[in-house]
PyMOL commands that place a pseudoatom at each C-alpha (Angstrom):
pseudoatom trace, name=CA, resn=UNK, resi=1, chain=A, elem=C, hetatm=0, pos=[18.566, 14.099, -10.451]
pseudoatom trace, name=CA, resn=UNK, resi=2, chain=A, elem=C, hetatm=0, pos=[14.901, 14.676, -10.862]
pseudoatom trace, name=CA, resn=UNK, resi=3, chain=A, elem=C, hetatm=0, pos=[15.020, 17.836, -8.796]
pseudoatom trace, name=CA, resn=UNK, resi=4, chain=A, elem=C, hetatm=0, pos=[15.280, 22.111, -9.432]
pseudoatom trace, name=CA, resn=UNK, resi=5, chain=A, elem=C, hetatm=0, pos=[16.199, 24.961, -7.839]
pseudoatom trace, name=CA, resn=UNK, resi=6, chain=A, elem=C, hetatm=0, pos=[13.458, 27.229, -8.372]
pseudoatom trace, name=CA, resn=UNK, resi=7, chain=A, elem=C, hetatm=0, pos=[14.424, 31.114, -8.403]
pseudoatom trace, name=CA, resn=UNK, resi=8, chain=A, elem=C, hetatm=0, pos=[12.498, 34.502, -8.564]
pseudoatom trace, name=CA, resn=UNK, resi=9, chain=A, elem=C, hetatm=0, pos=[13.321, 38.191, -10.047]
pseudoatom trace, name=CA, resn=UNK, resi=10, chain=A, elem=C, hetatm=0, pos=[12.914, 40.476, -7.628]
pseudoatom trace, name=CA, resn=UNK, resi=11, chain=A, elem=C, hetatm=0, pos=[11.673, 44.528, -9.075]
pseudoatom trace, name=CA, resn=UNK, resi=12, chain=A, elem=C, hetatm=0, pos=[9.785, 46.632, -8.194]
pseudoatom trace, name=CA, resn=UNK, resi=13, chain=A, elem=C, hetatm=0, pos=[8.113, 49.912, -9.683]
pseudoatom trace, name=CA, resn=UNK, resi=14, chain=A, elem=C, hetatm=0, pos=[9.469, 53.020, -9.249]
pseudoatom trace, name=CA, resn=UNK, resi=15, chain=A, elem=C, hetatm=0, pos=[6.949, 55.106, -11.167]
pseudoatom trace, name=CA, resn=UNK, resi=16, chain=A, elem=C, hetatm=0, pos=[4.263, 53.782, -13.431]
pseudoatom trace, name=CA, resn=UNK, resi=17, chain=A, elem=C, hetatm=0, pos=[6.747, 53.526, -16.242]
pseudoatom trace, name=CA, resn=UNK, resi=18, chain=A, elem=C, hetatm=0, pos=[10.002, 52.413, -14.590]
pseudoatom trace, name=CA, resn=UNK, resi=19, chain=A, elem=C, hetatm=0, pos=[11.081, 49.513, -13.078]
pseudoatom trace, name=CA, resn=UNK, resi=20, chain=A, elem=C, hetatm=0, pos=[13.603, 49.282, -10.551]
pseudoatom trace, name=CA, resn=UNK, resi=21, chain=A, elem=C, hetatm=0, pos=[16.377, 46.263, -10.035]
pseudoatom trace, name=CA, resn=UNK, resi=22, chain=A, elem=C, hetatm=0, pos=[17.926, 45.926, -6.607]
pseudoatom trace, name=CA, resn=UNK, resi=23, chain=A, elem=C, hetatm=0, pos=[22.022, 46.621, -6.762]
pseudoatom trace, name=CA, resn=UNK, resi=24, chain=A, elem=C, hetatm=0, pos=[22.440, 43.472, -5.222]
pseudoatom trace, name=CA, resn=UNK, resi=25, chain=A, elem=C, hetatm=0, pos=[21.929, 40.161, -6.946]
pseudoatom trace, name=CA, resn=UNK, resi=26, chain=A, elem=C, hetatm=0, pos=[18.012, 40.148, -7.694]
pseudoatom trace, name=CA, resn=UNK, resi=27, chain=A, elem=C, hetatm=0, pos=[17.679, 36.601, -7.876]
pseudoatom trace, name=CA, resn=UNK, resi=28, chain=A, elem=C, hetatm=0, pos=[16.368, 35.106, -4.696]
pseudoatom trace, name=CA, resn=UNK, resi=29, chain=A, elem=C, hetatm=0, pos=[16.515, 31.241, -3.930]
pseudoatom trace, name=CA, resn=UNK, resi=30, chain=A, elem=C, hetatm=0, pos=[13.018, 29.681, -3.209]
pseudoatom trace, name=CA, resn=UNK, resi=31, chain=A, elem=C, hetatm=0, pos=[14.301, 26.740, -2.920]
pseudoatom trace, name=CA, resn=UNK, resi=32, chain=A, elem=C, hetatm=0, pos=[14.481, 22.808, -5.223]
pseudoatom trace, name=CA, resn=UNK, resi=33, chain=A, elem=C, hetatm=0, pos=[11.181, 21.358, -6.219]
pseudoatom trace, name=CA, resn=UNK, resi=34, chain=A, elem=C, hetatm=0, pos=[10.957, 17.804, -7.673]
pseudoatom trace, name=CA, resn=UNK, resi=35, chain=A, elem=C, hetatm=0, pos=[10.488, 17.639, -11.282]
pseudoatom trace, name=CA, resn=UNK, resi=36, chain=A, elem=C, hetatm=0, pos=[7.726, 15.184, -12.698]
pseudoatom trace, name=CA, resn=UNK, resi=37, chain=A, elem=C, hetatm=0, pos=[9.139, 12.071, -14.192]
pseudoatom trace, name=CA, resn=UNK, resi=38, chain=A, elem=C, hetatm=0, pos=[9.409, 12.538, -18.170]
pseudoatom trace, name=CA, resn=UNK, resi=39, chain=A, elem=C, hetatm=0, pos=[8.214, 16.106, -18.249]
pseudoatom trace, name=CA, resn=UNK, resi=40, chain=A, elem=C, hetatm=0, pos=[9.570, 18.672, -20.504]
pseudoatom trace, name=CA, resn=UNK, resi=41, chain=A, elem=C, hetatm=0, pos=[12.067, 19.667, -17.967]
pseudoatom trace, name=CA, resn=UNK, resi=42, chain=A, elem=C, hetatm=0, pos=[12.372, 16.208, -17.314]
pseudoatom trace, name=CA, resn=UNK, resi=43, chain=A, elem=C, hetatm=0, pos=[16.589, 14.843, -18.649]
pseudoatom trace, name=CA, resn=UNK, resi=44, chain=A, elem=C, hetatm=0, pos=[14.545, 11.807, -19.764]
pseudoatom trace, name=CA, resn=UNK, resi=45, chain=A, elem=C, hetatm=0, pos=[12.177, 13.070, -21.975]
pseudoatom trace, name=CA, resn=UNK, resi=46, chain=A, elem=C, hetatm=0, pos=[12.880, 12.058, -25.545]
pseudoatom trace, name=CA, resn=UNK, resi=47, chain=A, elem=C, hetatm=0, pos=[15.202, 9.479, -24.795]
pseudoatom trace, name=CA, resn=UNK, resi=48, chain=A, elem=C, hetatm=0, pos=[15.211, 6.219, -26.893]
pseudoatom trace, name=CA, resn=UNK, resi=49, chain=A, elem=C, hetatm=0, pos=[15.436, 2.549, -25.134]
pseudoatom trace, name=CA, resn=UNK, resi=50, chain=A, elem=C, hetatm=0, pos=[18.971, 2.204, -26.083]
pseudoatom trace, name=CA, resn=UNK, resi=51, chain=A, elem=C, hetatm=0, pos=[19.642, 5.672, -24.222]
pseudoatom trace, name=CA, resn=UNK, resi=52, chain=A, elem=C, hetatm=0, pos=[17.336, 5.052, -21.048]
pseudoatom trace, name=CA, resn=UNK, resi=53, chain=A, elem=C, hetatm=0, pos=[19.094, 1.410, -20.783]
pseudoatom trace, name=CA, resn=UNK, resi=54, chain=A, elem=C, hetatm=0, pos=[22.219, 3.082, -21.033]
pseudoatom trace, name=CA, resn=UNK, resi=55, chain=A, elem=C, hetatm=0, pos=[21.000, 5.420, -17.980]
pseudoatom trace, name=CA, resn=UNK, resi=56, chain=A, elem=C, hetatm=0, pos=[20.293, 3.027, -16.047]
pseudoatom trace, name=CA, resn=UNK, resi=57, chain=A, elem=C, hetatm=0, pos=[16.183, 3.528, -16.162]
pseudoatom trace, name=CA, resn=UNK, resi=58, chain=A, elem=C, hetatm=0, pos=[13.104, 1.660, -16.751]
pseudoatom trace, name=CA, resn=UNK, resi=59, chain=A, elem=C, hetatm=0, pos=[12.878, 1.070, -20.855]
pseudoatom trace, name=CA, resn=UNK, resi=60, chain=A, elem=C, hetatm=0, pos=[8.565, 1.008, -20.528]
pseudoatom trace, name=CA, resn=UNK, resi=61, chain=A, elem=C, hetatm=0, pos=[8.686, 4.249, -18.251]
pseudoatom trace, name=CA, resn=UNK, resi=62, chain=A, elem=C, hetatm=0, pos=[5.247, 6.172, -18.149]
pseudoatom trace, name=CA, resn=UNK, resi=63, chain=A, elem=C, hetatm=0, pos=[6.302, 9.215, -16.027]
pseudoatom trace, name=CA, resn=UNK, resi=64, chain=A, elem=C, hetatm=0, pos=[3.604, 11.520, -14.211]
pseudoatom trace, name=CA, resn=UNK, resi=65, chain=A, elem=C, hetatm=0, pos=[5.275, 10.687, -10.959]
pseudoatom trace, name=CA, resn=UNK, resi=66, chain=A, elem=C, hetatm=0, pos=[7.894, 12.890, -8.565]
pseudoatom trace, name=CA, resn=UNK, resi=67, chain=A, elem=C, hetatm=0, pos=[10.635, 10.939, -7.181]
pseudoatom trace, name=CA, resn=UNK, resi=68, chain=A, elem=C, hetatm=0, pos=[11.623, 12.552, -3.685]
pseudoatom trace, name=CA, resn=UNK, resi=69, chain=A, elem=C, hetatm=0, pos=[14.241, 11.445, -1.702]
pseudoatom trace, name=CA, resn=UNK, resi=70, chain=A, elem=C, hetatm=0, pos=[14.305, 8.216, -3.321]
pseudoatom trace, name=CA, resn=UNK, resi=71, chain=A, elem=C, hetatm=0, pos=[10.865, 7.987, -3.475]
pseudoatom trace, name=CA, resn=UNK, resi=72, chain=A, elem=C, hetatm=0, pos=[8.071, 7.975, -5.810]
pseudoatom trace, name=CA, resn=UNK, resi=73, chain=A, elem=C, hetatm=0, pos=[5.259, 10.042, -5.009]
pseudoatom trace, name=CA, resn=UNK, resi=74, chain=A, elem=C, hetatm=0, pos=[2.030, 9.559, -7.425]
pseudoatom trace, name=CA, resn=UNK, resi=75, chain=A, elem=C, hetatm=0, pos=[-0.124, 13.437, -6.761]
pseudoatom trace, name=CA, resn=UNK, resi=76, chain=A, elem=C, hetatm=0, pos=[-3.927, 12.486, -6.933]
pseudoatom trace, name=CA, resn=UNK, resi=77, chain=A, elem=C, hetatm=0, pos=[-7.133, 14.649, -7.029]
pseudoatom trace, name=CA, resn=UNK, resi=78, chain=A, elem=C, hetatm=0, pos=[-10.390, 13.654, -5.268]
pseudoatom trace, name=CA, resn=UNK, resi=79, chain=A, elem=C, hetatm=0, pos=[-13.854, 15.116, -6.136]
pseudoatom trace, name=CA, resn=UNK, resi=80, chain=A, elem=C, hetatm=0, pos=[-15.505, 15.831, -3.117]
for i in range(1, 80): cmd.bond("trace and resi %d" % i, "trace and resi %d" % (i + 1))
show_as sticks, trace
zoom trace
């Protein structure tokens, strides 16, 4: 799964020196981003040949791609 679900802290200040935590959970959901392929967060990253063959995955894999829903999806950057 090349995917996260993202969370935030929610506080806020009370005073200048105190910070205040919600009494209910204070971890919010944002939702699951896509994690780039081979990344640090990435399950691959560091893997041998032996290890990604035994996963089932490209043995020559470059990464710096998403894969969503299936898909890859290459993010690219145009001067204008």
């Amino acid at each position: 799964m090349f995917s996260s679900t993202t969370t935030i802290l929610i506080a806020y200040l009370t005073s200048r020196v105190s910070v205040r935590m919600p009494t209910h959970t204070p971890y919010s959901s944002l939702g699951v981003l896509p994690i780039m392929v081979l990344s640090n967060r990435c399950r691959l990253r560091g893997k041998s040949a032996n290890e990604l063959q035994a996963c089932k995955e490209e043995v020559n894999e470059f990464g710096g791609y998403f894969i969503v829903n299936g898909i890859e999806r290459v993010i690219t950057i145009e001067n204008q």
